[in-house]
C-alpha positions as a Markdown table, in Angstrom:
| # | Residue | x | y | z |
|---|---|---|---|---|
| 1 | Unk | 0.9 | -7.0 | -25.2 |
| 2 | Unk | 0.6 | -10.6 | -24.1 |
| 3 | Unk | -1.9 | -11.0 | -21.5 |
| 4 | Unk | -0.5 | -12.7 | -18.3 |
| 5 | Unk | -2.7 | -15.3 | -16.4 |
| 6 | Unk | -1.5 | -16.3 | -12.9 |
| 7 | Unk | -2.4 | -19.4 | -12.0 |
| 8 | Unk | -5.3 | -19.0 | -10.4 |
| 9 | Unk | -6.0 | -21.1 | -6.9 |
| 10 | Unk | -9.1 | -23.3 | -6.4 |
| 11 | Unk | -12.2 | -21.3 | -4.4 |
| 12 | Unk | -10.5 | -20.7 | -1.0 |
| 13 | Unk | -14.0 | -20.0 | 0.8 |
| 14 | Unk | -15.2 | -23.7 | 2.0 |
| 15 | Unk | -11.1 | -24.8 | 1.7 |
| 16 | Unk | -10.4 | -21.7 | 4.3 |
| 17 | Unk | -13.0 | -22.0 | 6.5 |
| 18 | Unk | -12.7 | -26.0 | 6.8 |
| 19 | Unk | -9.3 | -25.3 | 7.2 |
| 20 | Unk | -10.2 | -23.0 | 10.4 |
| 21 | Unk | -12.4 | -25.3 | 11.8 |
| 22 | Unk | -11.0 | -28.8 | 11.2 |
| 23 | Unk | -8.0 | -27.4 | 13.4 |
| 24 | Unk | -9.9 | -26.2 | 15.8 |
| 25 | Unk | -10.6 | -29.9 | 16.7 |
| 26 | Unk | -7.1 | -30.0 | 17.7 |
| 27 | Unk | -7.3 | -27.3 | 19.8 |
| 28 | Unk | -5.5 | -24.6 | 16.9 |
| 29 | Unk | -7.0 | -21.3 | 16.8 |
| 30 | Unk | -5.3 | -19.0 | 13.4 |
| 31 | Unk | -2.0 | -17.7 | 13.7 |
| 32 | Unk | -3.8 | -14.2 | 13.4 |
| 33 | Unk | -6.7 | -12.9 | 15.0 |
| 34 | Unk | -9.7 | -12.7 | 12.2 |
| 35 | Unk | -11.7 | -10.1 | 13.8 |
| 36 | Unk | -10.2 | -6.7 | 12.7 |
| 37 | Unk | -10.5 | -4.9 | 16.1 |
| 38 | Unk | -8.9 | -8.0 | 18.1 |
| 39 | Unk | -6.7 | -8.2 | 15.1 |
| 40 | Unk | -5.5 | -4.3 | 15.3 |
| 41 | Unk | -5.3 | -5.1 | 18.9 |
| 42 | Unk | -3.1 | -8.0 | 18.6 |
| 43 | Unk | -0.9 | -5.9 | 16.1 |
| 44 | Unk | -0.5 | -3.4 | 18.9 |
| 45 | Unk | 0.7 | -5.4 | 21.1 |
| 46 | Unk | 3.4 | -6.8 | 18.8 |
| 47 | Unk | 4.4 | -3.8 | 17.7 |
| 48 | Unk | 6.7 | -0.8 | 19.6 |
| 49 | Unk | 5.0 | 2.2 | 20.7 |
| 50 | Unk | 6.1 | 4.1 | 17.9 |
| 51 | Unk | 5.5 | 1.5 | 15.4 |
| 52 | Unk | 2.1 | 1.3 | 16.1 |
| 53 | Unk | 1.5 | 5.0 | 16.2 |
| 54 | Unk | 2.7 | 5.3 | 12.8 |
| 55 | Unk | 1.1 | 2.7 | 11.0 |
| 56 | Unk | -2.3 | 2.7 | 13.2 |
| 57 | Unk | -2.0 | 6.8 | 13.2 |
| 58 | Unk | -4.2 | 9.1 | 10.9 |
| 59 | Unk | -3.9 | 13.3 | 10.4 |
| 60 | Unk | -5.3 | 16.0 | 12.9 |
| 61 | Unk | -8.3 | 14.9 | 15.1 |
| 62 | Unk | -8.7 | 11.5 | 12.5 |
| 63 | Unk | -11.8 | 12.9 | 11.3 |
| 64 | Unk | -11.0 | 11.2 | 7.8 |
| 65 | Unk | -10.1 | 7.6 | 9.1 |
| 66 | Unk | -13.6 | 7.9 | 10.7 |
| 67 | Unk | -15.6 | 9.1 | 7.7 |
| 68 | Unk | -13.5 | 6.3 | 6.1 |
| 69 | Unk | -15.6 | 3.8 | 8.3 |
| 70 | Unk | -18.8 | 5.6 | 8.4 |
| 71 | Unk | -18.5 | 5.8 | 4.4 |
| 72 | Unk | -19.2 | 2.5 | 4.0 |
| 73 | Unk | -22.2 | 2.3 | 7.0 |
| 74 | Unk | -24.0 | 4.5 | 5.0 |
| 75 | Unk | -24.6 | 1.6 | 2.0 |
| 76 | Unk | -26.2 | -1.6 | 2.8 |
| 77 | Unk | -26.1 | -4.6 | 0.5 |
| 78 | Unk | -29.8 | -6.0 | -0.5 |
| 79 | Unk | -29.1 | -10.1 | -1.0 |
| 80 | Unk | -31.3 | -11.9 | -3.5 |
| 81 | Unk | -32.2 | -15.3 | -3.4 |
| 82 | Unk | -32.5 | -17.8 | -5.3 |
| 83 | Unk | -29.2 | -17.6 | -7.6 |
| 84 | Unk | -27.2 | -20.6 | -8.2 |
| 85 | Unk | -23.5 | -19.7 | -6.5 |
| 86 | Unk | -22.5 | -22.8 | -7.0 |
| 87 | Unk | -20.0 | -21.6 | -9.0 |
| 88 | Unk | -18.1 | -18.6 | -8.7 |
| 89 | Unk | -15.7 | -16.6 | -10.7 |
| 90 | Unk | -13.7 | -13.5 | -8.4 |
| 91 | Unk | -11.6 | -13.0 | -10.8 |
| 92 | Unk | -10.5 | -9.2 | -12.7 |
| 93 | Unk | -8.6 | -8.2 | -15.4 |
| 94 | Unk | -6.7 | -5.5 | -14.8 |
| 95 | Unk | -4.1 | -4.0 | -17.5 |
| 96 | Unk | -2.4 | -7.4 | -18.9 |
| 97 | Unk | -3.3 | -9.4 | -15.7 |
| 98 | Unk | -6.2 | -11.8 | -14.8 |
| 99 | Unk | -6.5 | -11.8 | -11.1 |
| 100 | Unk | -7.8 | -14.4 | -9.2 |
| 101 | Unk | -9.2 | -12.0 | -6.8 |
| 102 | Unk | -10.1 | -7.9 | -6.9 |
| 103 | Unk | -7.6 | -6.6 | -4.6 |
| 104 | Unk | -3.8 | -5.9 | -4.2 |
| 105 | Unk | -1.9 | -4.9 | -1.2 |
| 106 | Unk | -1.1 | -0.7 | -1.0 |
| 107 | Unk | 1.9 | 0.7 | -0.8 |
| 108 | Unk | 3.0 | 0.6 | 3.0 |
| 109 | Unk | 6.4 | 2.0 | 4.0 |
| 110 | Unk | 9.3 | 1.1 | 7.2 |
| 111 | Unk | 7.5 | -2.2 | 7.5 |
| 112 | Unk | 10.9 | -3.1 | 9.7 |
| 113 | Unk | 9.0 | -1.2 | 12.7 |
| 114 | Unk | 6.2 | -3.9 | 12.1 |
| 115 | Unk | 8.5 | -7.0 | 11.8 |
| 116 | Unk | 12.4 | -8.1 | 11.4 |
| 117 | Unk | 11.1 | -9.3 | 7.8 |
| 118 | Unk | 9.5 | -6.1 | 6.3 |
| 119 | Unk | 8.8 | -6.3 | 2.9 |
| 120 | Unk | 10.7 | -9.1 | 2.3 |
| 121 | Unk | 8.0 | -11.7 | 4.2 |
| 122 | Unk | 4.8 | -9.4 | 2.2 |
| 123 | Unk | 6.2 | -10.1 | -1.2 |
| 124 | Unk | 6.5 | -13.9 | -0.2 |
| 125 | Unk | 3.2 | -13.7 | 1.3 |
| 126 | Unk | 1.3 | -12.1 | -1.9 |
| 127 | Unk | 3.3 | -14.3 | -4.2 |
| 128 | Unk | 2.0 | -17.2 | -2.5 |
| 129 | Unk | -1.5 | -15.9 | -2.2 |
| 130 | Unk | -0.9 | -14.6 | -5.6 |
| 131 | Unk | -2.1 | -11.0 | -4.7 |
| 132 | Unk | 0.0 | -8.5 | -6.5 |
| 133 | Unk | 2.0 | -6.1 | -4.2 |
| 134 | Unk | 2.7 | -2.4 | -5.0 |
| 135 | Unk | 6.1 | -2.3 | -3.9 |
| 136 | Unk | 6.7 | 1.0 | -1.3 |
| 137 | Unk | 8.6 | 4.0 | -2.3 |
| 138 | Unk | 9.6 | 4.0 | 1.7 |
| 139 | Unk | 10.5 | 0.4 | 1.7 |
| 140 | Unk | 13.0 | -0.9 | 4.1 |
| 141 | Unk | 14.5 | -3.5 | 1.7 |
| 142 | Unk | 15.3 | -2.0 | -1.8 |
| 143 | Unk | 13.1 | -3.3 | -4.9 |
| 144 | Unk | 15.7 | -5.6 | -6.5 |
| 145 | Unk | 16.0 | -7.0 | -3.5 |
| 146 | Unk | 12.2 | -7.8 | -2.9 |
| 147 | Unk | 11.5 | -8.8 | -6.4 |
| 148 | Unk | 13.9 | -11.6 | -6.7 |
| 149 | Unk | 12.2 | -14.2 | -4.6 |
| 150 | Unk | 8.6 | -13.4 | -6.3 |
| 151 | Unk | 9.6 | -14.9 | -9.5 |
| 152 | Unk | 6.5 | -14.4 | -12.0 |
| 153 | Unk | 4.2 | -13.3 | -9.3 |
| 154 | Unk | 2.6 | -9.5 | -9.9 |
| 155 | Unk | 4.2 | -6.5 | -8.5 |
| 156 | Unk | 3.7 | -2.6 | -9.0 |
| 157 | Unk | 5.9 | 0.3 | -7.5 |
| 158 | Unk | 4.6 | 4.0 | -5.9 |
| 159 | Unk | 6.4 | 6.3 | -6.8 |
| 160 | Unk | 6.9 | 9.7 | -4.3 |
| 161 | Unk | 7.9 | 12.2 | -6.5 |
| 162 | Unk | 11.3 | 13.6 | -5.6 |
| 163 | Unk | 12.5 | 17.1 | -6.3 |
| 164 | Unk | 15.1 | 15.9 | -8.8 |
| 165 | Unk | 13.7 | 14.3 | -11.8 |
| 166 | Unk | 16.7 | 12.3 | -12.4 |
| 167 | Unk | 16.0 | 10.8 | -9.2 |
| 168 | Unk | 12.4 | 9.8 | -10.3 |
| 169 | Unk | 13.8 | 8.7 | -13.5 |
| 170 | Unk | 15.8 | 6.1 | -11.7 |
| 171 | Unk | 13.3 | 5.0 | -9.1 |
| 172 | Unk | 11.0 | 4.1 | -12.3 |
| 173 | Unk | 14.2 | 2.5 | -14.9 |
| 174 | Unk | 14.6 | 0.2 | -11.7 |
| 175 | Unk | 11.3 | -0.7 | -11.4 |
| 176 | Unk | 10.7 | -1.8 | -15.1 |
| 177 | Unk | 14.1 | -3.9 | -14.6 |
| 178 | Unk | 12.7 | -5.6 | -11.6 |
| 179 | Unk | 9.7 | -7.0 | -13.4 |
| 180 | Unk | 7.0 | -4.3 | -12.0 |
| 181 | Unk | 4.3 | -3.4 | -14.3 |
| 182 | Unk | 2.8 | -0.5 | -13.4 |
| 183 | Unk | 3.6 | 3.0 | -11.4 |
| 184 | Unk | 1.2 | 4.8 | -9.1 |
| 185 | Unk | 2.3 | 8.1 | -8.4 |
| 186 | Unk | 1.2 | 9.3 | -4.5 |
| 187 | Unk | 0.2 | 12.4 | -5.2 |
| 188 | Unk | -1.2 | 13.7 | -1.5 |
| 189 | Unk | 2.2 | 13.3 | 0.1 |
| 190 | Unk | 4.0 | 16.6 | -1.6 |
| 191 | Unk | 4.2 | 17.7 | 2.2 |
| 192 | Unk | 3.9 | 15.3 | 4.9 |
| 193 | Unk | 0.4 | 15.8 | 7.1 |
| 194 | Unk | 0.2 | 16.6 | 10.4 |
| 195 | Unk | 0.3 | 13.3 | 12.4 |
| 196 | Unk | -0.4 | 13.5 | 15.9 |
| 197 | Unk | 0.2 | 10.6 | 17.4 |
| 198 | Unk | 3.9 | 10.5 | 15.3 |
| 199 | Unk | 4.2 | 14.2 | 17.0 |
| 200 | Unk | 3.2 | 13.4 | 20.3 |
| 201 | Unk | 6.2 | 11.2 | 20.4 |
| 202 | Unk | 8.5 | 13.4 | 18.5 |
| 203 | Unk | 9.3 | 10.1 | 16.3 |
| 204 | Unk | 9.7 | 10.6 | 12.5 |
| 205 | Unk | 11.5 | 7.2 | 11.6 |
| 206 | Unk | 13.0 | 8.2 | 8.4 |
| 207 | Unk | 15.1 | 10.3 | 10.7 |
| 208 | Unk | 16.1 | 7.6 | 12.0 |
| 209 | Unk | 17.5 | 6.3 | 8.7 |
| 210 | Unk | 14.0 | 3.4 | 8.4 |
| 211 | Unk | 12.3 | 3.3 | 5.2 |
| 212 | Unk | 15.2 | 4.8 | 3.0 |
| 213 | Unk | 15.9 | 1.7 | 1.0 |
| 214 | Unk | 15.0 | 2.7 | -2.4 |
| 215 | Unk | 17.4 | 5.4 | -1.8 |
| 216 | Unk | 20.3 | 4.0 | -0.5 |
| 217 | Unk | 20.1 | 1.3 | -3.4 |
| 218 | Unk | 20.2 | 3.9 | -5.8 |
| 219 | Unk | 23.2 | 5.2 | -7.9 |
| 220 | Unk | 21.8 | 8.9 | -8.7 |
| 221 | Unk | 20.9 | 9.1 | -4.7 |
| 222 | Unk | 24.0 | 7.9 | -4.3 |
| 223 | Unk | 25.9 | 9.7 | -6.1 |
| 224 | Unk | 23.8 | 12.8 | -5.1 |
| 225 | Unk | 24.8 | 12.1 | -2.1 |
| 226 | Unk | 28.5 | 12.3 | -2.6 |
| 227 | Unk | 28.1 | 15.9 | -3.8 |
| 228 | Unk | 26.1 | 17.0 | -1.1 |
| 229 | Unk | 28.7 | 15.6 | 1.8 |
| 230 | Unk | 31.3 | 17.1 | 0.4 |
| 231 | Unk | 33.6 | 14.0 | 0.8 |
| 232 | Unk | 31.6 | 12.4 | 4.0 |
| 233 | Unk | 31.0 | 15.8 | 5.6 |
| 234 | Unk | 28.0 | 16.3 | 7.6 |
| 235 | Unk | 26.4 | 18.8 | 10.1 |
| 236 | Unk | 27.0 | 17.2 | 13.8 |
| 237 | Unk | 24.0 | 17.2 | 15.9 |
| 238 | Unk | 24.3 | 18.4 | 19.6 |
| 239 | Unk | 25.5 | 15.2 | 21.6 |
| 240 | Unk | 23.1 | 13.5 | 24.0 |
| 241 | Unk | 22.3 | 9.8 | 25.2 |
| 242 | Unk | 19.4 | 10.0 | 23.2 |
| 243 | Unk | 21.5 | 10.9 | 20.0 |
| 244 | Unk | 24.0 | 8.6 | 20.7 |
| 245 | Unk | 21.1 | 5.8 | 20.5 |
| 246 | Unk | 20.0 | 7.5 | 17.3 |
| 247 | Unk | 23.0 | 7.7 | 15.3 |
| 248 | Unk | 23.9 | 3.9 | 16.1 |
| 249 | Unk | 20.1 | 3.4 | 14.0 |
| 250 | Unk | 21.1 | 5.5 | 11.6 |
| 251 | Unk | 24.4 | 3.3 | 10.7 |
| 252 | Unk | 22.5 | 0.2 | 11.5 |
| 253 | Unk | 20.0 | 1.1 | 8.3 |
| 254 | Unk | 23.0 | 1.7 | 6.2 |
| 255 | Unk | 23.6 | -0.7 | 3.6 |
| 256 | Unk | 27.2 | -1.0 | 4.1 |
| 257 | Unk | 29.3 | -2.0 | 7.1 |
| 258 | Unk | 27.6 | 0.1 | 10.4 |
| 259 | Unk | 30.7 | 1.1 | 11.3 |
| 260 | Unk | 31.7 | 2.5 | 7.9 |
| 261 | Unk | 28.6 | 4.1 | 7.8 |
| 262 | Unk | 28.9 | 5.6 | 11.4 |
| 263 | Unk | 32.3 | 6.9 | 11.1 |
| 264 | Unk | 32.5 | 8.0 | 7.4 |
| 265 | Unk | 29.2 | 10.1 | 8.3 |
| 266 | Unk | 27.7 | 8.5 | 5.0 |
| 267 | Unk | 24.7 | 6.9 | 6.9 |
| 268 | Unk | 23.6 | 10.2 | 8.6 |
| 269 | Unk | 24.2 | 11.7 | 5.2 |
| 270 | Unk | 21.9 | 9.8 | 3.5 |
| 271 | Unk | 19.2 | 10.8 | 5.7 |
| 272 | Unk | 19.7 | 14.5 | 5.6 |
| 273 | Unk | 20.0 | 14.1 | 1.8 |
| 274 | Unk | 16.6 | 12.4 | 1.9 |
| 275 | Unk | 14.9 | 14.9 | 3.8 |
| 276 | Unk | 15.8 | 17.3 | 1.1 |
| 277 | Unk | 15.1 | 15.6 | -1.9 |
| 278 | Unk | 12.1 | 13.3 | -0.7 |
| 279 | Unk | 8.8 | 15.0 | -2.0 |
| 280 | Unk | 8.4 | 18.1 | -4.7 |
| 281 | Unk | 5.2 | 20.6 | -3.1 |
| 282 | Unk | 5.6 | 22.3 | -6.4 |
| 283 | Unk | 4.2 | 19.1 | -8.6 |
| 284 | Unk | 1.6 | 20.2 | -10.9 |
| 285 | Unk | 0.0 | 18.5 | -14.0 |
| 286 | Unk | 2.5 | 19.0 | -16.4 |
| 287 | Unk | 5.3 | 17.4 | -14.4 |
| 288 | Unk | 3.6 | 14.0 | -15.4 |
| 289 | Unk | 4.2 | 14.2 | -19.0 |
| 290 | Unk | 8.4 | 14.0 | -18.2 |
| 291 | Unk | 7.0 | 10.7 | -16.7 |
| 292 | Unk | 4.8 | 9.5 | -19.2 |
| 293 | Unk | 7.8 | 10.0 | -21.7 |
| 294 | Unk | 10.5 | 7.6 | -19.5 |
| 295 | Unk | 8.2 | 4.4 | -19.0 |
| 296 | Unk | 5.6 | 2.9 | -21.2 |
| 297 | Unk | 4.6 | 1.4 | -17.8 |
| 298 | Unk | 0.9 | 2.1 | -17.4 |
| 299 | Unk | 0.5 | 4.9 | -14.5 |
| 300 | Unk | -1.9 | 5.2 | -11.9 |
| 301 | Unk | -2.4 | 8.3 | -10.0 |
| 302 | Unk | -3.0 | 7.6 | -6.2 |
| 303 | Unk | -4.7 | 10.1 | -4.0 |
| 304 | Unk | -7.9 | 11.4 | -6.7 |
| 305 | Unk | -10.7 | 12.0 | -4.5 |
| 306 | Unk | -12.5 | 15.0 | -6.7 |
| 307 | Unk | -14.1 | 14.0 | -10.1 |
| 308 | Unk | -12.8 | 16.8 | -11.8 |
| 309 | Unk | -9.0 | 15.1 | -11.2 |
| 310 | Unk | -10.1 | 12.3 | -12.5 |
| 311 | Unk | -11.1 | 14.1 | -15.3 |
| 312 | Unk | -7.9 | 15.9 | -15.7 |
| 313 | Unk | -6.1 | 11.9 | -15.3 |
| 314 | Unk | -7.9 | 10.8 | -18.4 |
| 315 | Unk | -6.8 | 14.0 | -20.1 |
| 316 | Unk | -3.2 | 13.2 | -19.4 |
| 317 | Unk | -3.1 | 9.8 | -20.5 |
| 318 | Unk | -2.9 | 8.4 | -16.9 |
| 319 | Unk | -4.3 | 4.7 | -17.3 |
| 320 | Unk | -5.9 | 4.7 | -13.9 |
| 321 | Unk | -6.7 | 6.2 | -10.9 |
| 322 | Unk | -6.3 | 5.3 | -7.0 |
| 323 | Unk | -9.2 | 7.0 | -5.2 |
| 324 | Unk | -7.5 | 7.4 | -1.7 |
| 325 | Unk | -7.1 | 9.7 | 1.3 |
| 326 | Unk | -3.8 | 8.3 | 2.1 |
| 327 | Unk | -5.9 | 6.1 | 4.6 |
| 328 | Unk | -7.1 | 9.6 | 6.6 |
| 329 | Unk | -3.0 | 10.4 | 7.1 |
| 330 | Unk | -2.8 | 13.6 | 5.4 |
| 331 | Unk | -5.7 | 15.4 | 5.5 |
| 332 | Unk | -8.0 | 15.8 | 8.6 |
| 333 | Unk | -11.6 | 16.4 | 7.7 |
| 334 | Unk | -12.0 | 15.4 | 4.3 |
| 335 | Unk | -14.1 | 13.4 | 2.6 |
| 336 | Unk | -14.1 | 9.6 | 2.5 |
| 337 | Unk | -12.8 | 7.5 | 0.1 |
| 338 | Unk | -15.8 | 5.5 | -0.5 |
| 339 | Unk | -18.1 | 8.8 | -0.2 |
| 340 | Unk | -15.8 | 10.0 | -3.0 |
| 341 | Unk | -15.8 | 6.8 | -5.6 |
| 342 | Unk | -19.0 | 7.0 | -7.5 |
| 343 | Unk | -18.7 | 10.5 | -8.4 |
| 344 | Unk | -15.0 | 9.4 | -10.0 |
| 345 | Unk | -16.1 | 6.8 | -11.6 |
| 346 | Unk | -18.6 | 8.5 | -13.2 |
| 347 | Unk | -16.6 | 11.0 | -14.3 |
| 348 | Unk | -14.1 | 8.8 | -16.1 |
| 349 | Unk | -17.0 | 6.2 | -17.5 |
| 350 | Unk | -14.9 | 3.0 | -18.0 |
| 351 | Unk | -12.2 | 5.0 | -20.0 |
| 352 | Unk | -9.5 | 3.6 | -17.3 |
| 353 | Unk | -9.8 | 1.2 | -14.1 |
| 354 | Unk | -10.7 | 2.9 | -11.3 |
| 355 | Unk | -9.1 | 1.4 | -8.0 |
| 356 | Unk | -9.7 | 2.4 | -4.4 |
| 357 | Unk | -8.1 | 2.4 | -0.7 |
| 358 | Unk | -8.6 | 3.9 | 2.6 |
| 359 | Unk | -11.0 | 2.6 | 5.2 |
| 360 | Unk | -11.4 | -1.3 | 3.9 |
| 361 | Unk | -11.5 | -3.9 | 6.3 |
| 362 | Unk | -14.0 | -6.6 | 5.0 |
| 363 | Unk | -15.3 | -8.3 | 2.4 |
| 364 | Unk | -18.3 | -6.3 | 2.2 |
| 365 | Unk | -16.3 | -3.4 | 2.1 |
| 366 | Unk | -14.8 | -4.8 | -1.2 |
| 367 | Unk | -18.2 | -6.1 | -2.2 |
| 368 | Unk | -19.3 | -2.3 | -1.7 |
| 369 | Unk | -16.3 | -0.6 | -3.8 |
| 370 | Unk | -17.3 | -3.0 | -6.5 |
| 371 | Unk | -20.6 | -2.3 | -6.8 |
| 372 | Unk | -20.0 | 1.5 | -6.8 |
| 373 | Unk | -17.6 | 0.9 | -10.1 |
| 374 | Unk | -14.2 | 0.1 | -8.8 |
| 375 | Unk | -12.3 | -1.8 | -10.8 |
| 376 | Unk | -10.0 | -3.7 | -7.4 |
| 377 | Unk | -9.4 | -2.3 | -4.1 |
| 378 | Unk | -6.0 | -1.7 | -2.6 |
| 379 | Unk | -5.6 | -2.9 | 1.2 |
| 380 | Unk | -3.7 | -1.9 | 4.0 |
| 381 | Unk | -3.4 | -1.7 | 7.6 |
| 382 | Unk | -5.1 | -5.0 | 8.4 |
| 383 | Unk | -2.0 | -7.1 | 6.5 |
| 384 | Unk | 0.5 | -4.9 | 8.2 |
| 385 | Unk | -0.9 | -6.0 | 11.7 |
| 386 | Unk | -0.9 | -9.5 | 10.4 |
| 387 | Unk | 3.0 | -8.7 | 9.5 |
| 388 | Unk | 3.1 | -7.8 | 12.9 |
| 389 | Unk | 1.3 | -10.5 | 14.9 |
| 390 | Unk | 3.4 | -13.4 | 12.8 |
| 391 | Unk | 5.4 | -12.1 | 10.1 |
| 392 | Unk | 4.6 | -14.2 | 6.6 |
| 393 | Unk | 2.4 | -16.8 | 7.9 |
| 394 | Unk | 0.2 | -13.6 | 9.2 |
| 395 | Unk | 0.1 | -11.6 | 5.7 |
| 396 | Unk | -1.0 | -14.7 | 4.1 |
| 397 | Unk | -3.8 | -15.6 | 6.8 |
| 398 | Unk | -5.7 | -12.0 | 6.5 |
| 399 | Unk | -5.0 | -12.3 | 2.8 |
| 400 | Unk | -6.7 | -15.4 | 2.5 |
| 401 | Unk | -9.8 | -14.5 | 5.2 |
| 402 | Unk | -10.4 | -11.7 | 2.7 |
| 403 | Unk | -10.6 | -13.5 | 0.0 |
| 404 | Unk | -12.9 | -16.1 | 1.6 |
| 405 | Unk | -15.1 | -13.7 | 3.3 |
| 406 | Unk | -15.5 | -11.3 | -0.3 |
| 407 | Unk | -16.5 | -14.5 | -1.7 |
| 408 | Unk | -18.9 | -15.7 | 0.8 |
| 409 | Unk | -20.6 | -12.0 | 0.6 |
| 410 | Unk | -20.4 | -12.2 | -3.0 |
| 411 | Unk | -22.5 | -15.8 | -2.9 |
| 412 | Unk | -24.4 | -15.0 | -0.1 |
| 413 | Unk | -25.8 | -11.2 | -2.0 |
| 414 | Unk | -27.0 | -13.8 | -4.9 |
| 415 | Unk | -23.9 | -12.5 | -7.6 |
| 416 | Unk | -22.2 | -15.0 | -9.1 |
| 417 | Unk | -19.3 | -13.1 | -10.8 |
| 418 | Unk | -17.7 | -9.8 | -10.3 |
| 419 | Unk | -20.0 | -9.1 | -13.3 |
| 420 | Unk | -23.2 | -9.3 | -11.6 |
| 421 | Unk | -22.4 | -6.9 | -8.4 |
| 422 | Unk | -23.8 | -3.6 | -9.5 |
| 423 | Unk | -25.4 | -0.8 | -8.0 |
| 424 | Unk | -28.6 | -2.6 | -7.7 |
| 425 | Unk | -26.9 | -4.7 | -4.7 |
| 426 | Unk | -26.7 | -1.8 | -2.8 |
| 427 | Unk | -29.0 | 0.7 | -0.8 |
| 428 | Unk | -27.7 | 4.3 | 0.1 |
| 429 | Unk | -29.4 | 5.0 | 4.0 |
């Protein structure tokens, strides 16, 4: 296998921050806040009431987004002096890619709630910043779609693991057509956790027919669906203002002409189908080697939080693992993600990258991860408020102030390469 070197872009740190401050001669402030609170803030306020609840939302009491957070307060980075950081190398090689920085941008799904643009503006944004993308299962534009404009630019695809196999088999042939090249199979989503915020406004939006792309732009859904309509067949749901409103969202997320999709009962359809067919709770082990036989894609297995999993990964000839807790969205109390790297990476010792998510929100935060044996960090909500706040323009801006501020940490702790940040830069409390 070839290996494939982006282009990558000169030192953003002194470009990005001159950048900030030569326009703040002129009176120009950054399209997005850089401060992540007043950035979440601003995100809020861009955002509808149920947007924000689902993307800002975590499981139960959100126990886990905290020990997210308080995971990384509990290491502190000792600086040493005297290094020349003159120069500096960020980049990573990960599978058959040299990246020009250690991160990529999680899996995030209905980014329409967050902006007209949804996935669409993110792929444009991480091919421009050159940050590969791991394209959302959930999406609300469908892969093919996405992929087109990103031309050589580095993209991945989750994978939710649906009850029919043939399904999942599709989902993956379309990825490997659309240039992604690599799968990471979500693997704490076989039931969906108990959101309170989501429940407090009874709002679920793939009931709603948002974040169904991948499904309605597939032929076995499709055709799926065609048997379970019967011929365009579909329980009615009791009539109210409120449904009325519903089912004209439903039709409006259908690929086809609304009204076709409205009348013919298809669009409604679709999501009734989904909601059957979405996750599999009975996924075990040996489901994975059906999928390690239909792509020679490497896999990644998002969601590995125990060291024995990881493990049981290397066993199965997964070529990486995703240490996450879904971002604290599933499970309420459990450990956090950054609590839960070390012991993983120890148990697989260098035999496959280990990558990590949940709870990131700085470059010292990705500084941390690194030190602790990640191989790149996945982030997430931050971008998605930068989505929010100004579509493209603000994926691109919180992109680019992480990149310049993991660099300035990485100068500023003495390391001049990814090489040199090790678990000697750190002290546990």
């Amino acid at each position: 296998m070839n290996e494939k070197s982006a282009p990558l872009h000169p030192s953003p740190t002194l470009d990005r921050q001159r950048e900030i401050y030569f326009k703040g001669l002129s009176g120009e402030k950054p399209a997005v806040p850089i401060d992540f609170s007043a950035l979440e803030q601003a995100g809020k306020q861009a955002m509808s009431a149920e947007a924000y609840a689902y993307i800002a939302g975590g499981a139960g009491l959100e126990a886990t987004m905290a020990s997210n957070r308080a995971s990384f307060d509990r290491w502190q980075i000792v600086p040493r002096m005297l290094n020349d950081v003159s120069d500096r190398d960020t980049t990573v090689k990960l599978f058959d890619r040299t990246l020009p920085s250690p991160f990529l941008l999680s899996p995030i799904g209905v980014l329409e709630m967050a902006h007209k643009e949804a996935d669409q503006a993110v792929a444009n944004a991480a091919a421009a910043e050159n940050i590969p993308m791991i394209f959302s299962n959930q999406a609300s534009r469908p892969m093919e779609q996405v992929a087109e404009t990103m031309g050589d630019a580095a993209r991945w695809f989750q994978l939710y693991w649906s009850k029919s196999d043939e399904l999942v088999g599709s989902l993956v042939s379309r990825a490997e057509r659309c240039g992604c090249e690599a799968i990471v199979v979500t693997l704490d989503t076989t039931v969906l956790g108990w959101r309170t915020r989501d429940l407090d406004l009874a709002y679920l939006p793939f009931l709603r027919g948002k974040g169904i792309a991948q499904y309605t732009s597939d032929p076995v859904f499709l055709e799926s669906l065609k048997k379970a309509t019967g011929g365009g067949d579909t329980a009615k749901p009791k009539i109210t203002l409120d449904t009325l409103k519903t089912l004209k969202e439903v039709a409006q997320s259908w690929p086809g002409p609304t009204l076709d999709g409205l009348r013919s009962g298809k669009a409604m359809a679709a999501v009734q189908e989904f909601i059957a067919v979405y996750s599999k709770p009975s996924l075990t082990w040996d489901d994975l080697k059906m999928l390690r036989e239909h792509t020679s894609l490497p896999i990644l297995l998002k969601g590995i939080q125990h060291p024995d999993d990881a493990r049981m990964a290397v066993d199965y000839g997964m070529d990486g693992i995703v240490v996450s807790n879904h971002g604290g969205r599933q499970v309420d109390g459990a450990i956090g993600s950054f609590d839960a790297l070390p012991a993983v990476t120890e148990a697989v010792a260098g035999r496959i990258p280990v990558l990590m998510d949940s709870g990131i929100r700085g470059g010292a935060d990705i500084f941390k991860a690194l030190a602790l044996g990640a191989t790149a960090v996945c982030l997430g909500r931050p971008w998605v408020y930068g989505l929010a706040v100004a579509g493209e323009q603000g994926v691109r801006e919180v992109i680019a102030n992480l990149k310049t501020d993991f660099e300035l940490t990485m100068a500023l702790s003495g390391c001049r390469s990814i090489s040199e940040i090790t678990p000697d830069a750190l002290r546990r409390l």
